[in-house]
C-alpha positions in Angstrom: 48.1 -20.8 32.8 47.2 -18.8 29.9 43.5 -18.4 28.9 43.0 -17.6 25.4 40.3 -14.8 25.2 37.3 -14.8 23.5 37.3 -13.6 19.9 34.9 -11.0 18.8 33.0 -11.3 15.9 34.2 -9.4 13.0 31.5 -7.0 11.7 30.4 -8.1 8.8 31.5 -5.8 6.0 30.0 -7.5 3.2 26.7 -7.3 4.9 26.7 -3.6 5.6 27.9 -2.7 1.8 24.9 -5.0 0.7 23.0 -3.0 3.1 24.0 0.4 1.9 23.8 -0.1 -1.4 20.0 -1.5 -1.5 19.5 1.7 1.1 20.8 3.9 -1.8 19.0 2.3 -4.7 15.7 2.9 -2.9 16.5 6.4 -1.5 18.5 7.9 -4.0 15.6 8.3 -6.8 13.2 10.2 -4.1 15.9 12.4 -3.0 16.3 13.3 -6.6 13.0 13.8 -7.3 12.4 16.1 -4.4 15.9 18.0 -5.5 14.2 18.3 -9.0 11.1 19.5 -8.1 12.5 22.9 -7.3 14.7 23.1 -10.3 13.8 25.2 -13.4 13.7 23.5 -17.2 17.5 25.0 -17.5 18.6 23.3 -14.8 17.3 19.7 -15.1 19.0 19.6 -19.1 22.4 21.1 -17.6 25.7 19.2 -18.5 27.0 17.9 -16.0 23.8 17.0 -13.6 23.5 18.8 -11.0 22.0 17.2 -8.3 21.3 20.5 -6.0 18.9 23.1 -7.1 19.9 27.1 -7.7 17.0 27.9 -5.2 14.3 26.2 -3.2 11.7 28.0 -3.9 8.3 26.3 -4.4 7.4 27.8 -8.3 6.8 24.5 -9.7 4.6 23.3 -6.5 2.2 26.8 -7.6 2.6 25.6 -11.3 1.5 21.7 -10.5 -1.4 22.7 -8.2 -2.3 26.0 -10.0 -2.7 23.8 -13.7 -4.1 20.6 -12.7 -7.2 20.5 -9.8 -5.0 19.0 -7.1 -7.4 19.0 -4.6 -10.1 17.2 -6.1 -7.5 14.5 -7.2 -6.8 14.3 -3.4 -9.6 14.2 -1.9 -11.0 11.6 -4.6 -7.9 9.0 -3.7 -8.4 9.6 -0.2 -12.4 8.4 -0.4 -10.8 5.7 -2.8 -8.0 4.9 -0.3 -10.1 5.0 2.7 -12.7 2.8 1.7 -11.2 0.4 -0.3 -8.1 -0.5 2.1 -11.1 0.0 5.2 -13.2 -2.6 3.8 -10.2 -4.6 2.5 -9.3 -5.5 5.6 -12.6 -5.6 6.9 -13.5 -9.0 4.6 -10.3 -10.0 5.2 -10.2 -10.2 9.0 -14.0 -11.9 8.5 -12.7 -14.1 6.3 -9.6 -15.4 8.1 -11.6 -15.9 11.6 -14.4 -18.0 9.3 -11.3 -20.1 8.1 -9.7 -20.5 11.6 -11.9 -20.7 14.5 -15.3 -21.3 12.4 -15.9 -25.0 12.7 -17.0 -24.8 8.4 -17.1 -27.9 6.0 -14.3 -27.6 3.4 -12.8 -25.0 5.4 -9.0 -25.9 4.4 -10.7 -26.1 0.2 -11.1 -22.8 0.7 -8.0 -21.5 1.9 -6.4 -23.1 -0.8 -8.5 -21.0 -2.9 -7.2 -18.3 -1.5 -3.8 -19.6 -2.0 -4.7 -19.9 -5.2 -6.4 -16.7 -5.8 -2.9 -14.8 -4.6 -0.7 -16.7 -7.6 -3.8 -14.6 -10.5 -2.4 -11.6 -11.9 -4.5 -8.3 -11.0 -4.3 -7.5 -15.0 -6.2 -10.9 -16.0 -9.4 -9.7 -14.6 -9.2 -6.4 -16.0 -11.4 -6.9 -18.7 -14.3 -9.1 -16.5 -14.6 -6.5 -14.2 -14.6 -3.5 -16.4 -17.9 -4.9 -18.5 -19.1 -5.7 -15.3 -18.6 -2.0 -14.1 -19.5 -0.8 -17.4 -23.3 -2.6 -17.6 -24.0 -1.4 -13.8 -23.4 2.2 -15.1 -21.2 2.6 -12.6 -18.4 4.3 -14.4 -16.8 7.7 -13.0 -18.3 6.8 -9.5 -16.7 6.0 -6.2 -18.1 2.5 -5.9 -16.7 1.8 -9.8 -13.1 2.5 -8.4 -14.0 0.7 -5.0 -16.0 -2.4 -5.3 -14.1 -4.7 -7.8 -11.1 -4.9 -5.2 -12.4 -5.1 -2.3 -11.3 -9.2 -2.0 -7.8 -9.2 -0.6 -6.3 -12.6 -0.9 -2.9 -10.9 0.8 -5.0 -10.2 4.0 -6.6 -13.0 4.3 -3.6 -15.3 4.0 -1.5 -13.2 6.6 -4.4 -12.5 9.0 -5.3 -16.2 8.9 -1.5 -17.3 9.4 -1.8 -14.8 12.5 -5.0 -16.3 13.9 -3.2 -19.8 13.8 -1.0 -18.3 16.1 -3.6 -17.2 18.9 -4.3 -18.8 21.9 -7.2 -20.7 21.6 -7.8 -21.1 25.1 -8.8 -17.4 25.4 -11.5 -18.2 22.7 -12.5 -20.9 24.1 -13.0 -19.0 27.5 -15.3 -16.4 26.1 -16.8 -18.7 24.7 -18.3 -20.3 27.7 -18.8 -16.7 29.0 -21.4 -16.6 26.2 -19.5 -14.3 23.3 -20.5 -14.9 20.3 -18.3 -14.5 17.1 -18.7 -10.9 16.1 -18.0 -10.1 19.9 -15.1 -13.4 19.7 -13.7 -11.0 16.8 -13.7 -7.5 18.1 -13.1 -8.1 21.5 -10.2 -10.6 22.2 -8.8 -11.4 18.3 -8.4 -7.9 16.9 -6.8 -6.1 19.7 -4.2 -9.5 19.5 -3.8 -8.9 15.9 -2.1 -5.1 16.3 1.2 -5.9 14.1 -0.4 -7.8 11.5 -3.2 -5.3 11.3 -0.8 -2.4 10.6 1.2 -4.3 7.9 -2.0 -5.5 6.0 -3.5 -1.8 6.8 0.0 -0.5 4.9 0.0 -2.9 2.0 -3.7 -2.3 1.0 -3.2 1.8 1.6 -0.3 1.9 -0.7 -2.0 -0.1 -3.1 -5.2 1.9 -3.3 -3.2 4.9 -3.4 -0.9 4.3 -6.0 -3.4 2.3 -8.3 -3.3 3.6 -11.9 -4.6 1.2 -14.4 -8.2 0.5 -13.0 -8.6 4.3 -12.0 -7.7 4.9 -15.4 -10.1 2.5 -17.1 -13.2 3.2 -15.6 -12.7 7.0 -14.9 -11.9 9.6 -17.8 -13.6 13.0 -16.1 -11.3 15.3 -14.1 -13.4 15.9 -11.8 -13.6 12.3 -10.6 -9.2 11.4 -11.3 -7.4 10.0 -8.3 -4.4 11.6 -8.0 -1.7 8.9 -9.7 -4.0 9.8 -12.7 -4.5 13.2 -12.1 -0.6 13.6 -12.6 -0.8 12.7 -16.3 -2.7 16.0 -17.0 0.9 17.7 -16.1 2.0 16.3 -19.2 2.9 18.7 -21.7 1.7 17.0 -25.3 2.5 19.9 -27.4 5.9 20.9 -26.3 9.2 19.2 -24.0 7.4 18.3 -20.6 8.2 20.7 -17.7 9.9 17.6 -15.6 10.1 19.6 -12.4 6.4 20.3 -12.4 5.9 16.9 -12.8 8.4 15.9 -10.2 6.7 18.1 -8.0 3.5 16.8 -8.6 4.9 13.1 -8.2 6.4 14.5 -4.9 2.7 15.9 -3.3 1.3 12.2 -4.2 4.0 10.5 -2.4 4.2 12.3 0.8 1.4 10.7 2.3 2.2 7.1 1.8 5.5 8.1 3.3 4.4 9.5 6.3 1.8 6.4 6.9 5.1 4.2 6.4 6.6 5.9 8.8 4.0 5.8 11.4 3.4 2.2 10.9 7.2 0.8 10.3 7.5 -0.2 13.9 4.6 -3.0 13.4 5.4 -3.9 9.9 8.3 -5.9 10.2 6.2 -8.0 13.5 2.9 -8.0 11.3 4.8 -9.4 7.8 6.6 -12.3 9.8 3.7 -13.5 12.3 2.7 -16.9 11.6 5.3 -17.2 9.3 5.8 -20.7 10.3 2.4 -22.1 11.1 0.8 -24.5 9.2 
């Protein structure tokens, strides 16, 4: 008797070419960037492109940070990053644990306003929050860039999706052991939380750090430019920009958000998708 053997699964070619190619279009720009970076103006005009530089020395990394102040520019988007993404996910992780195991009136009215809140473009409140900035005086200062986005509609929806997830009976246990909320919170629902915590931490990181249009509304000294801002100073008005100073500014503003990426990318996936199903 003859037994037919089991067939393997093909791999699935389509798949991988899908794969590589959306790997390429993300990769490929950064790569080029950092190649340009160490080219000279010659070199980035020259028919046909060259994609690898004559030398890799750093001349346009001493011309970036040399013309523009660098350093303030980092250290301001680090105050702006570090706060704002902080206390970002400070209100949110209140906020969600209010919505979910705080026995509230209306409590489901307000998630739907948070729903609601996460379909409003950033851009339509612009102008609100600018006058608002404006008549506090709080223009070029740290809590002018900070304050008017601290509410995170993102973290609040995925942290309270998350919560939904939780055993309750481990709540409900410290409950009777006499823990109040804040202790509810800290003890037993953040260190559950770890995955969703790093993937809100990432989104609102990035997002600080890479802001440009509010930073750009309310702050106009040097002294006080984050450094997406900062980078516009490279720009060479009277003349043809010097693109591989500006690519190697573009390249000391990026490195940091890549190497938070990378620290966090084994808990992003696992924070994005929990509670992904709960109602």
């Amino acid at each position: 008797m003859i037994v037919d053997s089991p067939r393997r699964p093909r791999p699935a070619v389509g798949g991988y070419l899908t794969m590589a190619i959306a790997v390429a279009v993300m990769i490929l720009p950064l790569v080029w960037m950092t190649l340009a970076s160490f080219k000279g103006m010659d070199e980035l005009y020259r028919l046909p492109i060259q994609w690898l530089p004559d030398s890799l020395a750093p001349t346009n990394y001493g011309t970036a940070t040399q013309t523009v102040p660098f350093g303030a520019f980092f250290v301001n988007s680090t105050i702006a990053t570090v706060f704002g993404a902080g206390l970002k996910m400070l209100l949110g992780l209140m906020t969600a644990y209010a919505l979910v195991f705080v026995d509230i009136p209306f409590r489901r009215f307000f998630f739907y306003v948070v729903v609601c809140a996460l379909l409003v473009p950033q851009q339509i409140v612009l102008i609100p929050n600018y006058a608002l900035v404006a008549q506090l005086g709080w223009l070029n200062t740290y809590q002018g860039l900070i304050m008017p986005g601290l509410a995170s509609a993102f973290g609040t929806f995925l942290f309270r999706q998350h919560f939904l997830t939780l055993p309750r009976s481990i709540l409900e246990a410290a409950e009777i052991d006499g823990a109040g909320h804040w202790r509810r919170l800290w003890r037993f629902v953040v260190p559950l939380s770890g995955p969703t915590i790093a993937a809100v931490g990432l989104v609102s990181i990035v997002t600080e750090w890479n802001d440009y249009l509010w930073p750009l509304l309310v702050i106009d000294r040097p002294e006080m430019m984050t450094l997406p801002v900062g980078l516009t100073l490279l720009m060479n008005f009277d003349g043809v920009p010097d693109w591989g100073v500006i690519m190697a500014g573009t390249v000391l503003v990026t490195v940091p958000v890549l190497a938070v990426f990378f620290l966090l990318q084994r808990r992003i996936v696992a924070g994005l998708v929990a509670g992904a199903v709960t109602g």
